[in-house]
C-alpha positions in Angstrom: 0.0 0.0 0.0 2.9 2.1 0.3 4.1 1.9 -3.2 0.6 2.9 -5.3 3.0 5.8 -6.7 4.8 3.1 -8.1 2.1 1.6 -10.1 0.5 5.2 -10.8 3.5 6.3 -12.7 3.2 2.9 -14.6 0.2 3.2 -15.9 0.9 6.7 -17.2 4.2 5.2 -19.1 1.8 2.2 -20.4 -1.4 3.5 -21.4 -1.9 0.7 -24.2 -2.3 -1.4 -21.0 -5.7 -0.2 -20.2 -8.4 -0.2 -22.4 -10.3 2.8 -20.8 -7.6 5.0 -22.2 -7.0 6.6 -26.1 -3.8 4.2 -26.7 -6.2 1.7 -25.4 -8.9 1.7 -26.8 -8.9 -0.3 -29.7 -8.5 -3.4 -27.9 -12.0 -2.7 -25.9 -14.1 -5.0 -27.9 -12.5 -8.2 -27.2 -11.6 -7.6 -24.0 -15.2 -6.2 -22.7 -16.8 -9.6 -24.1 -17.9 -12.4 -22.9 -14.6 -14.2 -21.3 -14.1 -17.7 -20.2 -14.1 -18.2 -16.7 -10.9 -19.9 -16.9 -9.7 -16.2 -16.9 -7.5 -14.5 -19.9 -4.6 -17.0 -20.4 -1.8 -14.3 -20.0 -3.6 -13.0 -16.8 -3.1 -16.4 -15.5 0.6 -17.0 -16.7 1.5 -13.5 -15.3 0.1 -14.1 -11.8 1.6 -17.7 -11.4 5.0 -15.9 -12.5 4.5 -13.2 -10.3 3.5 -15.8 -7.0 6.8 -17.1 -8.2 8.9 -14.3 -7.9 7.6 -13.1 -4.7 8.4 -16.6 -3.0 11.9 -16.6 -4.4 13.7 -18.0 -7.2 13.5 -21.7 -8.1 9.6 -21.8 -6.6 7.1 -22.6 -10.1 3.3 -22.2 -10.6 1.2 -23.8 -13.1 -1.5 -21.5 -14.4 -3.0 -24.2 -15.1 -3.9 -24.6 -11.8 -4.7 -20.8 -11.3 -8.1 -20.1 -10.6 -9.8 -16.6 -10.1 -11.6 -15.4 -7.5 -13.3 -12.2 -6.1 -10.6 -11.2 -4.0 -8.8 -13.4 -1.1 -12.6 -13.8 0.6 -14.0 -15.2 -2.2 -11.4 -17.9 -2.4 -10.9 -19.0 1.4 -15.1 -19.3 0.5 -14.7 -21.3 -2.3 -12.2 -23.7 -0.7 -14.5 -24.2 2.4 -17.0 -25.2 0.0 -14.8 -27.4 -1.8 -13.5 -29.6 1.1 -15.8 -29.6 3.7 -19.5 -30.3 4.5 -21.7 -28.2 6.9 -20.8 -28.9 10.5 -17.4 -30.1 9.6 -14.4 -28.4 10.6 -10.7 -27.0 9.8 -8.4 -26.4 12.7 -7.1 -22.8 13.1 -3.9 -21.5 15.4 -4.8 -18.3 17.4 -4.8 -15.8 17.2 -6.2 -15.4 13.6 -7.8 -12.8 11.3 -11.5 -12.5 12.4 -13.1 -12.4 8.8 -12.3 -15.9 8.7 -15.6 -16.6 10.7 -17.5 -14.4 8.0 -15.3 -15.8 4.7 -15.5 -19.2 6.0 -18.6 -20.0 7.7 -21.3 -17.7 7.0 -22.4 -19.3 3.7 -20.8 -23.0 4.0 -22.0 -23.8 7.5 -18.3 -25.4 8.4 -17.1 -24.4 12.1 -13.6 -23.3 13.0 -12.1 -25.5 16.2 -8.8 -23.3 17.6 -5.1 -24.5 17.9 -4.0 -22.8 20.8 -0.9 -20.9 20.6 0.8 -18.8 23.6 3.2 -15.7 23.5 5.5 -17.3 25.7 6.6 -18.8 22.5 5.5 -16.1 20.1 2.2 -18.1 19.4 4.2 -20.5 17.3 2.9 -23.9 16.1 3.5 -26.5 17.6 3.1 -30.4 17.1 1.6 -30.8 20.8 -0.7 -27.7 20.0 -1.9 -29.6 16.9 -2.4 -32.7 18.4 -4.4 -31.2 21.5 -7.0 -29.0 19.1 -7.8 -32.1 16.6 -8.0 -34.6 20.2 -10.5 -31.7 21.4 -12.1 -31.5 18.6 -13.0 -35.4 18.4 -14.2 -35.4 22.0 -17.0 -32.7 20.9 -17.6 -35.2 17.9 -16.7 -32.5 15.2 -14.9 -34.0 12.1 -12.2 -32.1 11.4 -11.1 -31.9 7.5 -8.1 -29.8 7.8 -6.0 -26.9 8.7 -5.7 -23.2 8.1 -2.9 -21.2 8.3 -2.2 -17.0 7.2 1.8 -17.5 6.4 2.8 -14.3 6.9 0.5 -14.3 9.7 -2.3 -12.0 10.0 -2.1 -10.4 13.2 1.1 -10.8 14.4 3.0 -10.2 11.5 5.3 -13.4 11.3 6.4 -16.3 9.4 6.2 -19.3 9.3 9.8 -21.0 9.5 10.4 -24.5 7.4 10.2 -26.5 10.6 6.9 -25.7 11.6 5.8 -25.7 7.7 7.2 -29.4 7.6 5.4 -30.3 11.0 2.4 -29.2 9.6 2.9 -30.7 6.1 3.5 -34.0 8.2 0.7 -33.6 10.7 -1.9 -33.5 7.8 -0.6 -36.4 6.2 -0.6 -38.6 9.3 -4.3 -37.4 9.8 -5.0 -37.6 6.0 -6.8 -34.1 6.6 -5.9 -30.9 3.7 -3.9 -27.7 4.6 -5.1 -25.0 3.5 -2.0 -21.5 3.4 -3.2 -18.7 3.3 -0.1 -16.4 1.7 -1.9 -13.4 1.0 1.0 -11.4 3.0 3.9 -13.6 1.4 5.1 -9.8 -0.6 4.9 -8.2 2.3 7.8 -9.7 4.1 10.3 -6.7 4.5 13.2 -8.0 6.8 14.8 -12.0 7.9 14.1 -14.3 8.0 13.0 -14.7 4.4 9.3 -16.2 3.4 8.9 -19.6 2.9 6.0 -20.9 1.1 4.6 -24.3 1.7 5.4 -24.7 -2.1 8.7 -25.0 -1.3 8.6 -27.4 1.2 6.4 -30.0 -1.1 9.8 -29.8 -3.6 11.6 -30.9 -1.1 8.9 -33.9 0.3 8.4 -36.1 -3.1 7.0 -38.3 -0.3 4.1 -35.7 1.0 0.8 -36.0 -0.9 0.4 -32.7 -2.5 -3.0 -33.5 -3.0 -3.9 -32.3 0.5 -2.0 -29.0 -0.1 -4.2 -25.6 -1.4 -3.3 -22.2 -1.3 -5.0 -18.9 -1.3 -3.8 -15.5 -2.8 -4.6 -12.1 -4.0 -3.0 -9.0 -4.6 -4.6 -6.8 -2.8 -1.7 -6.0 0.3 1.6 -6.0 -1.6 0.4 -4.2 -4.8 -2.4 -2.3 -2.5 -5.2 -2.9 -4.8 -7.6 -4.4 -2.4 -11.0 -2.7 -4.6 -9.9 -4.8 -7.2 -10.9 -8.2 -5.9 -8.4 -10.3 -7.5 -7.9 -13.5 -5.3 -6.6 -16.6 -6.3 -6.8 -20.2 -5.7 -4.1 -22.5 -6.2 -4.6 -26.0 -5.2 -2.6 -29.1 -5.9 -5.5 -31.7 -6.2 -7.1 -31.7 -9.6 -10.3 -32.2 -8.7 -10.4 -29.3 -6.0 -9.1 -27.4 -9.1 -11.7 -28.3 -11.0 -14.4 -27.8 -8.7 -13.1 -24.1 -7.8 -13.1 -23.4 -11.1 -16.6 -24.2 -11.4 -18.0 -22.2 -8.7 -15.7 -19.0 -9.3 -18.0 -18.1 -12.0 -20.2 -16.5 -8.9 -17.0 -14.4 -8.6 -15.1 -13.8 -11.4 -12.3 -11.2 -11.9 -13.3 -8.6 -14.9 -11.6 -8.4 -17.9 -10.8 -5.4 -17.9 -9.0 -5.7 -14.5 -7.0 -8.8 -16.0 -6.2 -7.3 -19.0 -4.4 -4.3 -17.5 -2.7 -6.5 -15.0 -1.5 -8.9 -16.5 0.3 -6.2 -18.4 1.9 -4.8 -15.2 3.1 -8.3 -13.7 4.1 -9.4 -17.0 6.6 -6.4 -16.9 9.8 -7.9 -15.0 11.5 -5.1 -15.0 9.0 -3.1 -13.5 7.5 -5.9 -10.8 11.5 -6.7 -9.7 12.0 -2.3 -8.5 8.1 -2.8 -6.7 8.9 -5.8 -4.4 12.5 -4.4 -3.7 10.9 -0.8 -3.3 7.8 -2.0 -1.3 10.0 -4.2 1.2 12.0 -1.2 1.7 9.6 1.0 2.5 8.2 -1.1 4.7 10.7 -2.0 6.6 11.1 1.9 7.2 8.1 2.4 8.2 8.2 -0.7 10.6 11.2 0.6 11.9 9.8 3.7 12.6 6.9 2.8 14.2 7.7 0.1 16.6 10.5 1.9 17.7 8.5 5.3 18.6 6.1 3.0 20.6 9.1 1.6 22.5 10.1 4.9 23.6 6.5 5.0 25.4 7.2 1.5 27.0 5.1 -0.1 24.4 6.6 -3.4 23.3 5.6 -5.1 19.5 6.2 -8.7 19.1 9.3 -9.2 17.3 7.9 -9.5 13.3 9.3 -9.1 9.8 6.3 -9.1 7.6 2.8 -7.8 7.5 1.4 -4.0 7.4 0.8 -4.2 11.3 2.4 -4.4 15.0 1.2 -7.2 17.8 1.6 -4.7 20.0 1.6 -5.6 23.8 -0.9 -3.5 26.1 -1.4 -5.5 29.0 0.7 -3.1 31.4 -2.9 -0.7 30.9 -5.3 -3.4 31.6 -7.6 -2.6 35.4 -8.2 -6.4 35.0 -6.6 -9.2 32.6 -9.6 -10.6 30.8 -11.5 -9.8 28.1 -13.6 -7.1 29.4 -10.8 -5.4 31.0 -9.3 -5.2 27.3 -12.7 -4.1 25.6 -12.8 -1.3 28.1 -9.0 -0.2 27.4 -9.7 -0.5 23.5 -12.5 1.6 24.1 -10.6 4.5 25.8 -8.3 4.1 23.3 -11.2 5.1 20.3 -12.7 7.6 22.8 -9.0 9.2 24.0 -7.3 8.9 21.1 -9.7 8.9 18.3 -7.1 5.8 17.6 -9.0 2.6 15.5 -6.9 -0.5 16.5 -8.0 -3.9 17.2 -8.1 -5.6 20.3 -6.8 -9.1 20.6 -10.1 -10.7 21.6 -11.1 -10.1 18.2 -8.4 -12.2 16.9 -9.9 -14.8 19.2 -6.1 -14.5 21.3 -6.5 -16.3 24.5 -4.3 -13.7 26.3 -5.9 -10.5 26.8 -3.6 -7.4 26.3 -2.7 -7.8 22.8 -3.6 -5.5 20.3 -2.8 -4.8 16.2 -2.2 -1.7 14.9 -1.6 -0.9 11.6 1.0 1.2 10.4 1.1 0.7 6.2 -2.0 2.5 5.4 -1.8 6.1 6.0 0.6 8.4 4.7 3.9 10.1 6.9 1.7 12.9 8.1 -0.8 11.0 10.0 1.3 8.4 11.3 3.1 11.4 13.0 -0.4 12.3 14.2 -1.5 9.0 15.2 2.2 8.2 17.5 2.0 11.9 19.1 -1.4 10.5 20.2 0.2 7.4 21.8 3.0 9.3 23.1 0.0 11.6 25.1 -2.2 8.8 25.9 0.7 7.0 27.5 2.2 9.9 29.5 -1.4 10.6 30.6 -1.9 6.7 31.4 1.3 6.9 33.2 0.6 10.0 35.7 -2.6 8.5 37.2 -1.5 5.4 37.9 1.3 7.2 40.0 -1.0 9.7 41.6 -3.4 6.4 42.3 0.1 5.1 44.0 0.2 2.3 41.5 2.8 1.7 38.9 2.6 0.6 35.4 4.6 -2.3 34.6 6.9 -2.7 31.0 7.8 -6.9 30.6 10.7 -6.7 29.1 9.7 -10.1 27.4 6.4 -11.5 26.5 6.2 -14.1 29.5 4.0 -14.7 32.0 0.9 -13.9 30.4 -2.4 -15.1 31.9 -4.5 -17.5 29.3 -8.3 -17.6 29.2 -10.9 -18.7 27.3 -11.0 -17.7 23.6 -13.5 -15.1 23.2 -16.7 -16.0 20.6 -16.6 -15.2 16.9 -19.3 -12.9 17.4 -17.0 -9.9 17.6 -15.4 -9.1 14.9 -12.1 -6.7 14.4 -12.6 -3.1 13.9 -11.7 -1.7 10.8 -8.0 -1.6 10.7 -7.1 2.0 9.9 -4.8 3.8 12.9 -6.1 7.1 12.8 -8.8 8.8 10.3 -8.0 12.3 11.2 -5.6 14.6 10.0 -5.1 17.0 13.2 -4.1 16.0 17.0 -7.4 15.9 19.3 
């Protein structure tokens, strides 16, 4: 979302790439028509090449296996469909993005069962986490049909590293359950380690059956073009493949939109100076950020990816539990006229935790929006002392007190830091 400028002054250089423009124009006919829902060949070719080269070199895509979808929602929705049946359920590490409950369930009727993970290892995944949630989940009598995993994660802003991807590779295998990765963040990763797609580890596992293996994409967070709903499925089983196919006629990209990107990805030149220029802006901006907070005492979880913080509030909670971190998130919106989201919406079993995003605005208002955390924090800070109580900074992220997971029924705020553009 930072780099917009980049793609602006493309599109002025490459005006035969859109057919709403004079050098255009001519190709308007064909490309406004009736188009199979297989999608324009050379959109799908780009994309896959472009998945490639944001994963690293050496990692291939069919576009064969490319299917289309209106934006990532439409295709977690369309994989839900595919491989499970109402009641059923995938298994999901915590904390995770809160739309899946909408994305996922609303329409298909599956349920989501959690895999419990704690910050006291940075809510890695671990085997003995996996094993617990899918034992849990057969107690209640819930069949689970897989896993589903946001690699760069959405909240927290990690990755995932090839041990854990290879546990869980292994795990579903044993259980002969599907993996679902959701890598809609894979561009976003701005600092080490690198990404690692579970693409890579299937070259490595000729013994894994890839037929369990699906992903979901888009391109709405590392080229910033979330309006234009382009979301894809990739799945390694060819009749999941052929099913999605099938159904993303309910959702199809426009040609128009393909036609004019395909262009753009196609471009390596161009697409090689974005994800260089994108990661270094971000990591900028990251930098920036987490390291203003900590001069307030506010401590991030360590990440390298993303277009957010985990950022660690607990020190401000009256009481460690969910309402105690409602009521803090709501002096935060009434205080600060600051929109982050609280933890419990991520369904985070350890109340304090909250994401803020930082990618999304522009320099001015994220000068605005840490001069109001720098205020609120100094104000926390004062009454607390004239109470005759003391805030306290962990140094680490230990010790934190786990509950139970709050209910899908709240959903995250919309993600935006700060919609003003003056201090309060």
């Amino acid at each position: 979302m930072l780099c917009l400028d980049l793609m602006q002054e493309w599109i002025k250089k490459n005006p035969k790439a859109s057919i709403c423009t004079e050098a255009g124009v001519p190709e308007f006919k064909a490309i406004a028509n009736f188009q199979d829902y297989h999608g324009l060949p050379e959109f799908r070719e780009a994309i896959a090449k472009f998945m490639g080269k944001v994963r690293g070199e050496g990692i291939n895509f069919d576009p064969a296996r490319i299917v289309m979808s209106g934006g990532a929602t439409g295709a977690a929705e369309i994989l839900a469909f595919c491989l499970a049946d109402p009641g059923e359920a995938f298994l999901v590490p915590t904390p995770y993005y809160p739309a899946f409950d909408r994305d996922l369930r609303w329409r298909t009727g599956i349920q989501l069962f959690p895999i419990h993970c704690e910050s006291t290892n940075h809510f890695k995944i671990t085997q003995s986490a996996l094993e617990s949630a899918y034992e849990k989940a057969q107690q209640a009598n819930i069949r689970v049909k897989g896993v589903l995993v946001t690699n760069p994660s959405n909240p927290l802003g990690t990755t995932l590293d090839k041990k854990t991807l290879r546990t869980l590779v292994s795990f579903i295998n044993a259980k002969r359950i599907h993996l679902i990765c959701d890598e809609i963040f894979a561009g976003t990763v701005f600092s080490e380690p690198r990404f690692v797609g579970v693409s890579e580890i299937l070259e490595e596992d000729p013994n894994c059956d890839q037929s369990l293996i699906h992903i979901t994409y888009s391109l709405s967070k590392v080229l910033g073009l979330p309006g234009f709903r382009v979301g894809v499925v990739y799945s390694y089983n060819d009749t999941v493949v052929r099913c999605a196919r099938r159904m993303s006629s309910f959702g199809l990209v426009s040609s128009q939109t393909q036609y004019l990107l395909a262009s753009m990805l196609s471009d390596d030149e161009f697409t090689t100076e974005l994800i260089a220029e994108s990661r270094r802006r971000l990591s900028k901006r990251h930098e920036i950020f987490t390291s203003r907070l900590a001069q307030e005492g506010i401590q991030c979880l360590e990440s390298n990816a993303g277009l957010f913080c985990w950022m660690n509030l607990k020190m401000l909670l009256k009481e460690s539990t969910v309402e105690g971190e409602l009521e803090l998130w709501r002096r935060i919106i009434d205080d600060m006229k600051l929109n982050v989201s609280p933890g419990s919406s991520f369904h985070c079993s350890e109340p304090g935790w909250f994401r803020v995003c930082f990618a999304n605005i522009d320099d001015e208002t994220m000068e605005v929006a840490l001069q109001r955390f720098k205020s609120f924090m100094r104000q926390a800070k004062k009454k607390r002392w004239q109470n005759g109580l003391r805030l306290s900074f962990p140094r680490r992220f230990e010790g934190m007190t786990t509950m139970t997971p709050m209910t899908p029924s709240l959903l995250s705020p919309h993600s935006p830091v700060v919609r003003a553009t003056t201090p309060a």
